[in-house]
C-alpha positions in Angstrom: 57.5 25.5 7.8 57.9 28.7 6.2 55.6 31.9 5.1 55.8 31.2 1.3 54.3 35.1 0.6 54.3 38.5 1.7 55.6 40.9 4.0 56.8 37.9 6.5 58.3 35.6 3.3 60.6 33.5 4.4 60.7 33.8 8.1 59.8 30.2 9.6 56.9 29.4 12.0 57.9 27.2 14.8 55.4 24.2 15.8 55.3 22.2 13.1 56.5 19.3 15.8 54.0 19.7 18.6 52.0 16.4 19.6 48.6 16.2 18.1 49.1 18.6 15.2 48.9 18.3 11.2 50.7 21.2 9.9 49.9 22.4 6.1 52.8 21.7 4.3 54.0 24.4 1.9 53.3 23.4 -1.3 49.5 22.8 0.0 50.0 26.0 1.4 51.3 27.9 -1.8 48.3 26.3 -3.4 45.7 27.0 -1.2 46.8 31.0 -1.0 46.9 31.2 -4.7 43.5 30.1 -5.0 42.2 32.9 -2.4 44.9 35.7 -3.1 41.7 38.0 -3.7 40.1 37.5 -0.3 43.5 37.6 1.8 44.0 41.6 1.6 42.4 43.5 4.5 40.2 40.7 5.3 39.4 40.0 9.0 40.5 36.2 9.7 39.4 32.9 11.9 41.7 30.4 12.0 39.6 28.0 14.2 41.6 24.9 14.5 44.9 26.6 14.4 47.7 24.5 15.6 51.1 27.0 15.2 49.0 29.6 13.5 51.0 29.0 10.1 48.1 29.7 8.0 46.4 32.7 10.3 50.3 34.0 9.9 50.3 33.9 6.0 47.2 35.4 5.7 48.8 38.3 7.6 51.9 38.4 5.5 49.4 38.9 2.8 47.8 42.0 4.0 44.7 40.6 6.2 44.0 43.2 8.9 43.3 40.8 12.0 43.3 37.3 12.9 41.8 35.6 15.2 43.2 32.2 15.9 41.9 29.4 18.1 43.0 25.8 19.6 42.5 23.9 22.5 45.7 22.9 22.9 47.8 24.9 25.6 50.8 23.9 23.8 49.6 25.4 20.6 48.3 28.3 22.4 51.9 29.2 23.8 53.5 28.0 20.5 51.2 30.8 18.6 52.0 33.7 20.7 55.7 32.9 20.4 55.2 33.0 16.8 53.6 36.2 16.1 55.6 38.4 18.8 58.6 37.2 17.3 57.3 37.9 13.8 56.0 41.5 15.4 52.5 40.9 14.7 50.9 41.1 18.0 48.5 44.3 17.1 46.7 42.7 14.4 46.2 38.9 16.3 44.1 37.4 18.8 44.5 34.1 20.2 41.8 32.4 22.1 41.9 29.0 24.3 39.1 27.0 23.6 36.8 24.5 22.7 35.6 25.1 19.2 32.0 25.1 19.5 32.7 27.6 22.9 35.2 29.8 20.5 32.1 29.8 17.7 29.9 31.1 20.3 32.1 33.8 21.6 32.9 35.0 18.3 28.7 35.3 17.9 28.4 37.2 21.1 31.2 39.4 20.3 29.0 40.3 17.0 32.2 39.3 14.9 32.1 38.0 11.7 35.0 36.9 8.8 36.0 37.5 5.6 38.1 34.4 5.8 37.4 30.7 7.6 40.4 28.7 7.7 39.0 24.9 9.3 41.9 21.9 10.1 40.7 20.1 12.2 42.6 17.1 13.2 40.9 14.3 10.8 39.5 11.6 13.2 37.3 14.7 14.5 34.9 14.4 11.5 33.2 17.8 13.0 33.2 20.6 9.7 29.7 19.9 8.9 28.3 20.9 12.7 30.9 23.7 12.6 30.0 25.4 8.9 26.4 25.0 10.4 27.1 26.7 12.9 29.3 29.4 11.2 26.3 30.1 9.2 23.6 30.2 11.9 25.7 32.1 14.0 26.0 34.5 10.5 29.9 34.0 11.3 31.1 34.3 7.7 30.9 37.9 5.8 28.7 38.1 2.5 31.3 36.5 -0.5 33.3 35.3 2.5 35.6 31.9 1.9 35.9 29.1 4.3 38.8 26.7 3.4 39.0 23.5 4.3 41.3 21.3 4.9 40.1 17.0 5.6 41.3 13.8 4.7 38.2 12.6 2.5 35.2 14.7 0.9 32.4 14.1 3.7 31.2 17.9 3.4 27.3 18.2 2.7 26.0 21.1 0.5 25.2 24.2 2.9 22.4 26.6 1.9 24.1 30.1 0.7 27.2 28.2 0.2 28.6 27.6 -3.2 31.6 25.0 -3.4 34.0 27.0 -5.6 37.5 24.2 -5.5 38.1 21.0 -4.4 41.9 19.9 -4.7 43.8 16.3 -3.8 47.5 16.8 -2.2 48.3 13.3 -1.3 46.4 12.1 1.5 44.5 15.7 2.3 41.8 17.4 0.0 41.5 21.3 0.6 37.6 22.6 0.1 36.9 26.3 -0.6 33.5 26.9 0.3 31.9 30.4 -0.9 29.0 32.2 0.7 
């Protein structure tokens, strides 16, 4: 895996091998950017679900101020902070350990909200609806903020003060960009 854009082009991100991870491949990647390119600059970032960080990373390359990445995994945990010291990016991350829900309530009691929701679950979770409910009760996601999702099939419902704005196929994954 590579950064396709920005400042960090080219440089790879390491992970793309650790157990129990789905990393975005490029071209999905590419594609998903290109579709957001106006919400990336200076936005404040949640990669929930975040794996290596690959896509919190990107959005950094592409001018977001801060990103706040999460997983449960220790591995991806350790695998993320080895990532963005080496790509000198410490001061505008944070990288939490947790359960998602617990992270989702953190980020609430911490008063932050996003500009930018990157959700990838792993697929058999079948958990974005609870979560995007409770991104928007916990008033998680900025006014005009994105959330982009990334599942195997279409099972989103429609959200209140959420406007579906794409829906793309790439193989065997469907990206969803959500709109509040």
């Amino acid at each position: 895996m590579r950064i396709i854009s920005g400042t960090l082009k080219g440089r790879v991100v390491r992970g793309y091998d650790v157990e129990g991870t789905r990393p975005t491949m490029d071209r999905v990647k590419e594609s998903v950017f290109s579709m957001i390119q106006n919400k990336v600059y200076n936005a404040v970032v949640l990669d929930l679900f975040a794996g290596s960080g690959n896509l919190g990373i990107e959005a950094i390359s592409n001018g977001s101020k801060m990103c706040y990445f999460n997983d449960l995994n220790k591995e991806c945990v350790k695998v993320i902070h080895n990532n963005i010291k080496n790509f000198n990016i410490t001061d505008k991350c944070i990288v939490l350990n947790m359960d998602y829900l617990k992270c989702l309530d953190y980020l609430k009691d911490n008063n932050l909200s996003f500009d930018l929701i990157f959700l990838d679950p792993p697929y058999k979770m079948f958990c974005l609806n609870d979560v995007i409910d409770k991104i928007l009760a916990s008033g998680l996601l900025k006014d005009k903020g994105f959330i982009v999702c990334e599942i195997s099939h279409d099972y989103l419902n429609e959200f209140d003060g959420l406007s579906k704005i794409k829906n793309r196929k790439y193989g065997d994954k469907i990206v969803i960009i959500l709109e509040k």
